[in-house]
C-alpha positions as CSV (number, residue, x, y, z in Angstrom):
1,X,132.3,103.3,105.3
2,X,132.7,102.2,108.6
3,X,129.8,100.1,110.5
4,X,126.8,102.3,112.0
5,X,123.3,102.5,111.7
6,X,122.9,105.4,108.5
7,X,120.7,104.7,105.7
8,X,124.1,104.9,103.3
9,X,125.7,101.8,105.6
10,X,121.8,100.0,104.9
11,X,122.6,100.1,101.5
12,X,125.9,99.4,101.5
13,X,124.6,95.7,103.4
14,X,121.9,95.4,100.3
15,X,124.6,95.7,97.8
16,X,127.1,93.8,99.4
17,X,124.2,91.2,99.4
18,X,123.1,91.3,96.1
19,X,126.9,91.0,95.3
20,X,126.9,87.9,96.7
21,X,124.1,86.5,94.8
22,X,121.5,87.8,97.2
23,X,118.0,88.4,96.0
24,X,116.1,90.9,98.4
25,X,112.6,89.4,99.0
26,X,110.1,90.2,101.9
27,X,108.4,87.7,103.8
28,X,105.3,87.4,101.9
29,X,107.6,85.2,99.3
30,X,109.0,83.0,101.5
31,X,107.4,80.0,100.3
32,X,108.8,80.4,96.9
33,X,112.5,81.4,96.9
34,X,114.9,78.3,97.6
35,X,118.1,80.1,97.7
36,X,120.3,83.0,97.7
37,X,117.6,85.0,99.0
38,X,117.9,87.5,101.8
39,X,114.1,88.0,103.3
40,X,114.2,91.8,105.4
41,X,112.2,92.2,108.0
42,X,111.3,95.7,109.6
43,X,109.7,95.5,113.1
44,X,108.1,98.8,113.8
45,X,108.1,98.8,117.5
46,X,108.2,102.2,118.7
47,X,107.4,105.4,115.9
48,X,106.4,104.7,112.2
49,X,108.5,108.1,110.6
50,X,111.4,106.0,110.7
51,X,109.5,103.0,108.7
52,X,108.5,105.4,106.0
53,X,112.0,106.7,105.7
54,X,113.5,103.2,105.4
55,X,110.5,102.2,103.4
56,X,111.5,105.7,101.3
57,X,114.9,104.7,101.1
58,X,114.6,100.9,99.8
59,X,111.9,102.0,97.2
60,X,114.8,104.5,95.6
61,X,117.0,101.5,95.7
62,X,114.3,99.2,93.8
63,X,113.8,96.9,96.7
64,X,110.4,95.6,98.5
65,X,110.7,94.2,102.3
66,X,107.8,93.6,105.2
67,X,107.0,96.0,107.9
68,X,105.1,94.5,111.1
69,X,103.3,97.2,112.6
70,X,101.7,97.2,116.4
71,X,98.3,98.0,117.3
72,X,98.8,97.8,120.9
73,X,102.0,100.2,120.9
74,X,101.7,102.5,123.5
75,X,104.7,105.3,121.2
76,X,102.2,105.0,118.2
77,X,98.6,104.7,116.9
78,X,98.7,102.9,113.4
79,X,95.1,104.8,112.8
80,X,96.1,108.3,113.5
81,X,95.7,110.5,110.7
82,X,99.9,111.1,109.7
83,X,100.5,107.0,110.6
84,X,97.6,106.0,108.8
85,X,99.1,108.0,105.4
86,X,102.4,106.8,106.1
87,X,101.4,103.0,106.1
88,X,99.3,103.7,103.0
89,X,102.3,105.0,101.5
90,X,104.7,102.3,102.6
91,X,101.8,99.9,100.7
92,X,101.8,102.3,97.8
93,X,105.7,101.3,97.2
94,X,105.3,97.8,97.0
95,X,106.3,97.4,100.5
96,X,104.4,94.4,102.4
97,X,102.5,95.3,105.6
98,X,102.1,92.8,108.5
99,X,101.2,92.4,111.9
100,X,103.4,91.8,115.1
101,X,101.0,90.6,117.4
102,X,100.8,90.5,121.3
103,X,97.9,88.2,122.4
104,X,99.4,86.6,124.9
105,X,100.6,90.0,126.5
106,X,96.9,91.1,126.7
107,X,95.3,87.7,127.6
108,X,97.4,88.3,130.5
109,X,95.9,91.7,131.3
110,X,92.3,91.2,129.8
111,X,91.8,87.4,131.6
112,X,90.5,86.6,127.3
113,X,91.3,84.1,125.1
114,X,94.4,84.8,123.5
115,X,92.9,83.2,120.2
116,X,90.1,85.8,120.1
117,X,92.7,88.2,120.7
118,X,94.7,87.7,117.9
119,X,91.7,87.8,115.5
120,X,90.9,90.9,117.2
121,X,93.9,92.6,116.0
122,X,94.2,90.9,112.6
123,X,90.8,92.5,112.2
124,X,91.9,95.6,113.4
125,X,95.2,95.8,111.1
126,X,93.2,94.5,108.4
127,X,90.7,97.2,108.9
128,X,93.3,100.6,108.8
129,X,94.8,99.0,105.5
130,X,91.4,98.1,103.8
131,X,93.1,94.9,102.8
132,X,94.0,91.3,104.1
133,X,97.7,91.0,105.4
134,X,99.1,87.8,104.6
135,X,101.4,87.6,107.8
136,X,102.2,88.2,111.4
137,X,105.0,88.6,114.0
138,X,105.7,87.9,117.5
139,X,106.7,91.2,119.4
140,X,109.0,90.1,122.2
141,X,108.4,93.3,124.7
142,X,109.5,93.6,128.0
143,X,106.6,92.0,129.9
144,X,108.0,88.8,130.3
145,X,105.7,87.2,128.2
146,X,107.0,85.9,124.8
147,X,104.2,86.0,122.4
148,X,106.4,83.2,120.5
149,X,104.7,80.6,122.8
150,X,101.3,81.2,121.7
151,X,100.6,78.0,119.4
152,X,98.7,78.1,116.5
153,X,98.1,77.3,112.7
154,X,98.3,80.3,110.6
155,X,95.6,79.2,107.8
156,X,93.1,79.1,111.0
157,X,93.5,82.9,110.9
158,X,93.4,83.4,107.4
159,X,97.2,84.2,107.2
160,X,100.0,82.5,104.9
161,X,102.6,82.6,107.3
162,X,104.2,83.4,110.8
163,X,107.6,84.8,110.5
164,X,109.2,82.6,113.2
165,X,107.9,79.5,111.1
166,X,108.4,80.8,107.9
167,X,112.4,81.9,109.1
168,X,113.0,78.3,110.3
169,X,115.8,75.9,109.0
170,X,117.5,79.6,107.3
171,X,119.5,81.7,109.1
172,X,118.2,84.4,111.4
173,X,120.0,87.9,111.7
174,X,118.9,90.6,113.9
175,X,120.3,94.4,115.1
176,X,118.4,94.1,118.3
177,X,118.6,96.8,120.7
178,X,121.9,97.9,118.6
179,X,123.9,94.9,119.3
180,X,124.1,91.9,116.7
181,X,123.3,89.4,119.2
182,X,123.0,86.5,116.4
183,X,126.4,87.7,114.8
184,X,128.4,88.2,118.1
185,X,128.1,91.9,118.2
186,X,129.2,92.5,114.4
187,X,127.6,94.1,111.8
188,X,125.9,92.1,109.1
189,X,127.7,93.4,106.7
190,X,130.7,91.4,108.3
191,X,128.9,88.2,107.9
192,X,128.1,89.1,104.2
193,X,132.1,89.0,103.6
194,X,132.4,85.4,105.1
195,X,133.7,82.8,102.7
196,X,130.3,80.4,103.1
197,X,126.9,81.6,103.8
198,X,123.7,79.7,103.8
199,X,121.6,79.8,101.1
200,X,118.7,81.8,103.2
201,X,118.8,84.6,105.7
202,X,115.9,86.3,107.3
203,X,117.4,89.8,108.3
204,X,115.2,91.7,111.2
205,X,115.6,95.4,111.1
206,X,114.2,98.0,113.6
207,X,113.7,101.2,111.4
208,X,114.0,103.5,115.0
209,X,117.8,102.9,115.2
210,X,118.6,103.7,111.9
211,X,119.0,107.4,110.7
212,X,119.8,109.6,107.6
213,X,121.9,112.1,108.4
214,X,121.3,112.2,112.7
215,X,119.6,110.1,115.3
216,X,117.4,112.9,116.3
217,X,116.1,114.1,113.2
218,X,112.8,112.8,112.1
219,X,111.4,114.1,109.1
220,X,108.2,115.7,108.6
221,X,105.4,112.7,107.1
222,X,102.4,114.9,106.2
């Protein structure tokens, strides 16, 4: 199948993974996989129907991988009554549900503490899945602001991990905006037929660029 961004050619990257010796893990057991372990990332930056097809998809092929959500996305509200079933659900599969946070984006509009910010929407995530989350995100936007350069120690928060901590010292692999910057424009599936690879990769996916059958067909949730 050629490269493109259908759910077959998604699954055609988790085999060829698992064919090389790939484990597919989400981020919440990052701590305690060594090697051969690909952790898969979703961030959900713009709609969450194409999350809960993805997350549909990788729970028929007996996988489990994180989804950060937004509560500041200005496309989506995670507590809406069809986004607020369609998280539930992605929990119900056994997927992992996690935060991308953007403190420093509204500490910048607010004049407030980006700290208190953060808890803020910890609390607020926390409080639409009616359980703790056990990690967060950056979201790199467009407002010039990286949220990467806020500094802080996760257990402060009550989390186990930040994924740009948790990725470091493994390999990082992302489809951003379509392209495969990290993989000079080619599909990860090309890396995954290299002769070496490292031992860990962290794999970002964004679930809006990736499609059944067409681009433009979203799927009734409720």
């Amino acid at each position: 199948m050629p490269c493109n961004f259908t759910h077959a050619h998604y699954a055609e990257i988790l085999r060829a993974a698992r064919k090389r010796g790939y484990q597919i893990k989400p981020l919440r057991e990052h701590a305690c996989c060594d090697s051969h372990v690909l952790f898969v990332r979703h961030d959900v930056d713009w709609t969450v129907e194409p999350a809960l097809r993805m997350a549909e998809f990788e729970h028929k092929l007996d996988h489990q991988t994180s989804y950060f959500i937004r509560v500041h996305a200005p496309a989506y509200n995670p507590f809406s009554f069809k986004n607020y079933l369609a998280l539930n659900q992605i929990l119900d599969m056994g997927h992992e549900v996690a935060l991308q946070f953007e403190c420093l984006d509204v500490a910048h509009l607010s004049g407030e503490d980006p700290g208190k910010i953060l808890r803020r929407e910890i609390q607020v995530l926390e409080s639409i899945l009616g359980q703790k989350i056990q990690g967060i995100a950056a979201h790199r936007g467009f407002s010039g602001f990286d949220n990467d350069r806020f500094e802080f120690k996760p257990s402060e928060y009550g989390l186990q991990y930040e994924a740009r901590r948790a990725s470091a010292g493994s390999a990082f692999i992302s489809d951003s905006m379509k392209r495969w910057p990290r993989t000079n424009g080619q599909c990860f599936c090309k890396t995954l037929e290299q002769e070496s690879l490292p031992p860990r990769i962290f794999l970002l996916i964004h679930p809006d660029f990736w499609y059944e059958k067409s681009y433009y067909a979203y799927e009734r949730v409720v």
